[in-house]
C-alpha positions as CSV (number, residue, x, y, z in Angstrom):
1,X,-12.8,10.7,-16.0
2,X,-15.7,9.2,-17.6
3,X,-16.0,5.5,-17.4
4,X,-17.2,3.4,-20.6
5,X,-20.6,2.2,-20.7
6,X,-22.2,-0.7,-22.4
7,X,-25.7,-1.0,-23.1
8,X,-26.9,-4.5,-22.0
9,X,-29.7,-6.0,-24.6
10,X,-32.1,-7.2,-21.1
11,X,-32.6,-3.6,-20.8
12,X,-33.9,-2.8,-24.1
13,X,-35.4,-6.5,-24.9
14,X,-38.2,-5.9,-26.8
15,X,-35.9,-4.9,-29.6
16,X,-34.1,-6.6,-32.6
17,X,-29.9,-6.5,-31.8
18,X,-30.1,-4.9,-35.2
19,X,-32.0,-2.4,-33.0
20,X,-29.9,-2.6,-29.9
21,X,-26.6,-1.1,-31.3
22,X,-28.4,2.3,-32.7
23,X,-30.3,2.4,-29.9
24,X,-27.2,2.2,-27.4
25,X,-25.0,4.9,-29.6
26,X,-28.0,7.3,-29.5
27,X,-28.2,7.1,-25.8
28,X,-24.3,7.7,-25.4
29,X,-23.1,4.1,-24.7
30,X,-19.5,2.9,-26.3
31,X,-20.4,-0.9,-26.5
32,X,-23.4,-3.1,-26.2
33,X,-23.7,-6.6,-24.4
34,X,-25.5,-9.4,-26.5
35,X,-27.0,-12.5,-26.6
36,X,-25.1,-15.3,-28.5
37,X,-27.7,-18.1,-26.8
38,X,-30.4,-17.3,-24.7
39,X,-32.1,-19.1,-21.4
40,X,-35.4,-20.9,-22.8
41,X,-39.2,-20.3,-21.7
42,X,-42.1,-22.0,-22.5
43,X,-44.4,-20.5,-24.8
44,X,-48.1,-19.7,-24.3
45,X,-50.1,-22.4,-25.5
46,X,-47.1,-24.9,-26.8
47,X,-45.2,-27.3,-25.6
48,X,-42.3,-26.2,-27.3
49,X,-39.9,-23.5,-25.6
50,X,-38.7,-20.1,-27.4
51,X,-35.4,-17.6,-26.4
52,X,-36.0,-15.3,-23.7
53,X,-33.7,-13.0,-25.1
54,X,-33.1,-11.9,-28.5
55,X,-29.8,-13.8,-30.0
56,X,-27.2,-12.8,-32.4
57,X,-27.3,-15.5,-34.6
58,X,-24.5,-16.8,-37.2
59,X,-26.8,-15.8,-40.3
60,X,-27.2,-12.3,-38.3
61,X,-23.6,-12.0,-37.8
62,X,-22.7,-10.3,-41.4
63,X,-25.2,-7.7,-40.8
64,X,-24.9,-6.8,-37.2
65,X,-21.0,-6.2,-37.7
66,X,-21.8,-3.8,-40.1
67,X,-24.1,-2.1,-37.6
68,X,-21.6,-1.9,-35.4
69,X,-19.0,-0.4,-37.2
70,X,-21.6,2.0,-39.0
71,X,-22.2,3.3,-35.5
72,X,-19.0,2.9,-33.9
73,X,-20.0,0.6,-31.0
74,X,-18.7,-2.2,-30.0
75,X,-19.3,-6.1,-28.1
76,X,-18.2,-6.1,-24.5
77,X,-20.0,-9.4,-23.3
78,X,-21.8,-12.4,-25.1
79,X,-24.2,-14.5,-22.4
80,X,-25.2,-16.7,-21.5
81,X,-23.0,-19.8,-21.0
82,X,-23.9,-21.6,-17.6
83,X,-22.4,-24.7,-16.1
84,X,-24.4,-27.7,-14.8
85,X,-24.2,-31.1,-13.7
86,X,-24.5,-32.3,-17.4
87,X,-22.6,-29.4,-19.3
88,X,-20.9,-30.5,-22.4
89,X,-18.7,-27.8,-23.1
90,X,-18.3,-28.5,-26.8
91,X,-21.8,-27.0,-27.6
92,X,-20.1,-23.5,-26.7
93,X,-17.4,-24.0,-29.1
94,X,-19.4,-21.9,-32.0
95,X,-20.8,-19.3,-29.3
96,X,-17.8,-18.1,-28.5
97,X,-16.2,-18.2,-31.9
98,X,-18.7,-15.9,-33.3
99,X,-18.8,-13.4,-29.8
100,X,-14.6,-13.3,-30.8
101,X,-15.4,-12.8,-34.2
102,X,-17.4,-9.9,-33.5
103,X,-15.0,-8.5,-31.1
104,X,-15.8,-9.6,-27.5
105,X,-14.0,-9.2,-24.8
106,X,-16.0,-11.5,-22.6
107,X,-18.0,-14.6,-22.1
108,X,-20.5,-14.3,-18.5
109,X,-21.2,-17.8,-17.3
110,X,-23.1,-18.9,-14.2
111,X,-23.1,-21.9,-11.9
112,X,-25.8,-23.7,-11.8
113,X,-24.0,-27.3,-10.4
114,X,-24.8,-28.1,-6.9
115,X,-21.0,-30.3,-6.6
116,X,-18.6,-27.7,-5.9
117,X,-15.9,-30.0,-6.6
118,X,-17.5,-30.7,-10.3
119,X,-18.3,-27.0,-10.8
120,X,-14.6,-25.8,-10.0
121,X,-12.9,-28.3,-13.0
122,X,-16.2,-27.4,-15.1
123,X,-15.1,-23.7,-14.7
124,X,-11.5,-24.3,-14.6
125,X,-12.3,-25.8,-18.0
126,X,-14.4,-23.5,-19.5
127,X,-12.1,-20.3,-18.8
128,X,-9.2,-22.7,-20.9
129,X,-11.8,-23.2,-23.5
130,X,-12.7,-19.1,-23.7
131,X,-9.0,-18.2,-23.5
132,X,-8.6,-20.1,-26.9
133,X,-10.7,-17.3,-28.7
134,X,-8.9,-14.6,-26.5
135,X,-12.3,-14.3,-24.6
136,X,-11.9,-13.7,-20.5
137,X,-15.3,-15.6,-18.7
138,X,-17.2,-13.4,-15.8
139,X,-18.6,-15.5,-13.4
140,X,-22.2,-13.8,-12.1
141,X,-23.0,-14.9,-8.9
142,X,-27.1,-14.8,-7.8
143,X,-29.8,-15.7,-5.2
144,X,-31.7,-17.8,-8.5
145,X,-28.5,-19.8,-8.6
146,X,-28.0,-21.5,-5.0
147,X,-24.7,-23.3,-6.1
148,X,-23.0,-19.8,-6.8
149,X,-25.2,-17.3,-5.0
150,X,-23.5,-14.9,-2.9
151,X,-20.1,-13.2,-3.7
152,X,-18.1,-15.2,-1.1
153,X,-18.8,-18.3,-3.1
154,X,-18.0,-16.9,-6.6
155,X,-14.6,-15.5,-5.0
156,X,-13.9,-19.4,-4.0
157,X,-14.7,-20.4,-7.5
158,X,-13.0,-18.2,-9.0
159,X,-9.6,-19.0,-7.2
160,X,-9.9,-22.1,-7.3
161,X,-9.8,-22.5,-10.4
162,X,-7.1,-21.3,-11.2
163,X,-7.4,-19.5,-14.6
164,X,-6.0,-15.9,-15.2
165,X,-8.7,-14.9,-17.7
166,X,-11.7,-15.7,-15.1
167,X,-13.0,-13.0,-12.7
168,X,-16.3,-11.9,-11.5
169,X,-19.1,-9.9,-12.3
170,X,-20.3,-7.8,-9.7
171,X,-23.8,-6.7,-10.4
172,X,-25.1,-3.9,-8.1
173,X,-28.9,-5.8,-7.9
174,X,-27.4,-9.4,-7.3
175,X,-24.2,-7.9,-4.8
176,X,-26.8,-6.5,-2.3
177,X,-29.9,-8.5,-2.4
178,X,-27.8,-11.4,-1.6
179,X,-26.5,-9.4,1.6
180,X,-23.3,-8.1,0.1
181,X,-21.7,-4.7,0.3
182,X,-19.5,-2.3,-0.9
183,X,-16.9,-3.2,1.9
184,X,-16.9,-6.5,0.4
185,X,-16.1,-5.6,-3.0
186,X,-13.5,-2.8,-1.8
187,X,-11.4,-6.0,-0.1
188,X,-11.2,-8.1,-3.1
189,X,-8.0,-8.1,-5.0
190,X,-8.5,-6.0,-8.3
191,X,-7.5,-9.3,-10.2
192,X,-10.7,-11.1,-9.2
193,X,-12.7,-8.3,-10.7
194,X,-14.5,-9.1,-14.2
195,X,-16.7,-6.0,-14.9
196,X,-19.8,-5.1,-13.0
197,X,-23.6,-4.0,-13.7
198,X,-25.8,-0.9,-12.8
199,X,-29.1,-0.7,-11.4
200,X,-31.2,-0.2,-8.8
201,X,-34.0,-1.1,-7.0
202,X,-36.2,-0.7,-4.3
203,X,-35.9,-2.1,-0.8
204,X,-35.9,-5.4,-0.1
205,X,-34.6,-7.9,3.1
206,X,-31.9,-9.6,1.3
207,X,-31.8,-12.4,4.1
208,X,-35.6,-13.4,2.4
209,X,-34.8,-13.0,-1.2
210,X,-33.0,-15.9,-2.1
211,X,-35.7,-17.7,-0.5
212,X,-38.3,-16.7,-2.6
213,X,-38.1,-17.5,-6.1
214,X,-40.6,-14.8,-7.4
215,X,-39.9,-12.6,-5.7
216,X,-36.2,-12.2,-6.6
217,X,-37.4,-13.0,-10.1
218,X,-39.7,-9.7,-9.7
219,X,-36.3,-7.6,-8.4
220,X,-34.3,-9.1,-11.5
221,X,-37.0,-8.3,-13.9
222,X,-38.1,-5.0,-13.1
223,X,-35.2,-2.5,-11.8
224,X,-35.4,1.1,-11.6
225,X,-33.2,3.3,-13.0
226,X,-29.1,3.8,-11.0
227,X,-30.1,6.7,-8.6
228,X,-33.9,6.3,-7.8
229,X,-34.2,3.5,-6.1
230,X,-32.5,1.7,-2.7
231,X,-29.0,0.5,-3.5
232,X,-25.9,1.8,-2.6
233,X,-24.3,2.7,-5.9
234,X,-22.1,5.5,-5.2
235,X,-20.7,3.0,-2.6
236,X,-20.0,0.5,-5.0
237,X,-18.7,2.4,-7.9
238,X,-15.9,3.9,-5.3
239,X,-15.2,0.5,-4.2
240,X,-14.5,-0.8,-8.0
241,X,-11.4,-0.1,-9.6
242,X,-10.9,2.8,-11.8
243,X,-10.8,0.7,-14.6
244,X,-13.7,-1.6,-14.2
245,X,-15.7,-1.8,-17.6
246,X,-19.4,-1.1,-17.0
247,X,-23.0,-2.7,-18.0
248,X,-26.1,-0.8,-18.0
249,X,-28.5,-3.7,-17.1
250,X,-31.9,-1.7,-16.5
251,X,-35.0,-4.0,-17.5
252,X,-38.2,-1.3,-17.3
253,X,-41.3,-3.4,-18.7
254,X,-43.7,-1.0,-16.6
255,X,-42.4,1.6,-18.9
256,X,-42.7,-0.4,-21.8
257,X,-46.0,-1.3,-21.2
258,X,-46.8,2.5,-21.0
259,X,-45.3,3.3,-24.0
260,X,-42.2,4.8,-23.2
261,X,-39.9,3.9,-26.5
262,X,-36.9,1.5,-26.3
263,X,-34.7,4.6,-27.0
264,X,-36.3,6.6,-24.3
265,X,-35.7,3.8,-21.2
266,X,-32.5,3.4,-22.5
267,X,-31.8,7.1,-22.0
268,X,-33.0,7.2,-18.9
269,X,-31.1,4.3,-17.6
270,X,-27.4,5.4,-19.4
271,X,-28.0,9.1,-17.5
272,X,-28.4,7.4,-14.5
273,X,-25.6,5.1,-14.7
274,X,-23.4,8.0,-16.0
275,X,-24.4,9.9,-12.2
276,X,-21.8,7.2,-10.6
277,X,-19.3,6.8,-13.1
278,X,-18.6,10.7,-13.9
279,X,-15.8,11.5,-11.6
């Protein structure tokens, strides 16, 4: 069985989403994940701040549709929503209206509130808000994000609040550079399980990555492709249930910055993922 793969825009995101959906059906994926808002940076020289990450807008929506259906791929996950101290959940409202309208099945949302007490009803609330566009939420768990940064806190979150359509995404990068495992995920009950990501990377000491900002920033930004680098992959994928929806999530800037083509890294990172997920 061959499990579905969706071609995650930070691994292509030098290019257009108009760009993203031919590029991900030419390298054999079934389903992109997009950008319906995007962190902020600043930008060189201003004191403004632009996306990081190229967004599906509402005026865009009308055309990427019919990209999608001329290529027969479809939306898995819109990002990014995250939850903090001061989140007013209302400004999600037309987010998650136009991922549904484009068919998503998922909203990925982190934790970035330091009260666990506050981030649990924030959560609790925010998975009632998705569920009213049919959306479920995956809750990524990360060193960057101290307040949800290792998978035995996102598994409290996650049953704490209470809400059916919330579950966890288990990214191969964040699971073990924040000193998780395989064994770990194998434990969890299949319910608590939102979709996961594929990568890899080389070695690090997990115990001193959460510690150090650039670092981890470095291992987030530049991966390698599933199969060449450190992490236990095969290991993870037959811990995941046999169902679990897949991201390909394989930033390569070096590459870029050589002048391999958006198309090209893509390849290369789908026929890696597709070594674990073949069975």
């Amino acid at each position: 069985m061959t499990a579905p793969l969706a071609l995650h825009h930070f691994t292509i995101a030098d290019t257009s989403p108009l760009e993203l959906v031919e590029i991900a059906a030419r390298a054999g994926c079934d389903a992109v994940c997009i950008f319906v808002d995007s962190p902020q940076e600043p930008a060189p020289g201003q004191a403004i701040s632009r996306p990081l990450f190229p967004v599906v807008t509402d005026a865009m929506q009308r055309e990427f549709a019919g990209r999608l259906k001329d290529f027969g791929v479809a939306v898995t996950n819109i990002e990014f929503f995250p939850l903090a101290p001061e989140t007013d959940l209302d400004v999600f409202r037309d987010k998650l209206a136009l991922g549904a309208e484009l068919g998503a099945r998922l909203a990925v949302t982190h934790i970035h509130d330091p009260d666990p007490a506050r981030a649990t009803d924030t959560l609790a609330r925010f998975g009632e808000l998705a569920a009213g566009y049919e959306l479920q939420v995956g809750l990524e768990f990360m060193g960057l994000s101290p307040a949800c940064g290792d998978l035995h806190t996102a598994v409290g979150y996650v049953r704490d609040a209470g809400q059916a359509n919330i579950g966890i995404a288990i990214d191969a990068l964040h699971l073990y550079l924040t000193g998780g495992t395989a064994a770990d995920v194998a434990a969890l009950d299949e319910s608590l399980i939102a979709y996961a990501q594929l990568c890899d990377s080389p070695a690090y000491a997990p115990e001193a990555l959460p510690l150090e900002t650039d670092r981890y920033l470095e291992a987030a930004f530049e991966r390698q492709v599933p199969g060449e680098g450190s992490l236990a992959l095969g290991d993870l994928v037959g811990a995941l249930p046999g169902d679990t929806f897949y991201d390909v999530e394989v930033p390569l800037p070096t590459l870029a910055k050589q002048g391999v083509s958006a198309l090209e890294r893509a390849r290369l990172a789908v026929q890696g993922a597709r070594r674990f997920t073949v069975g």
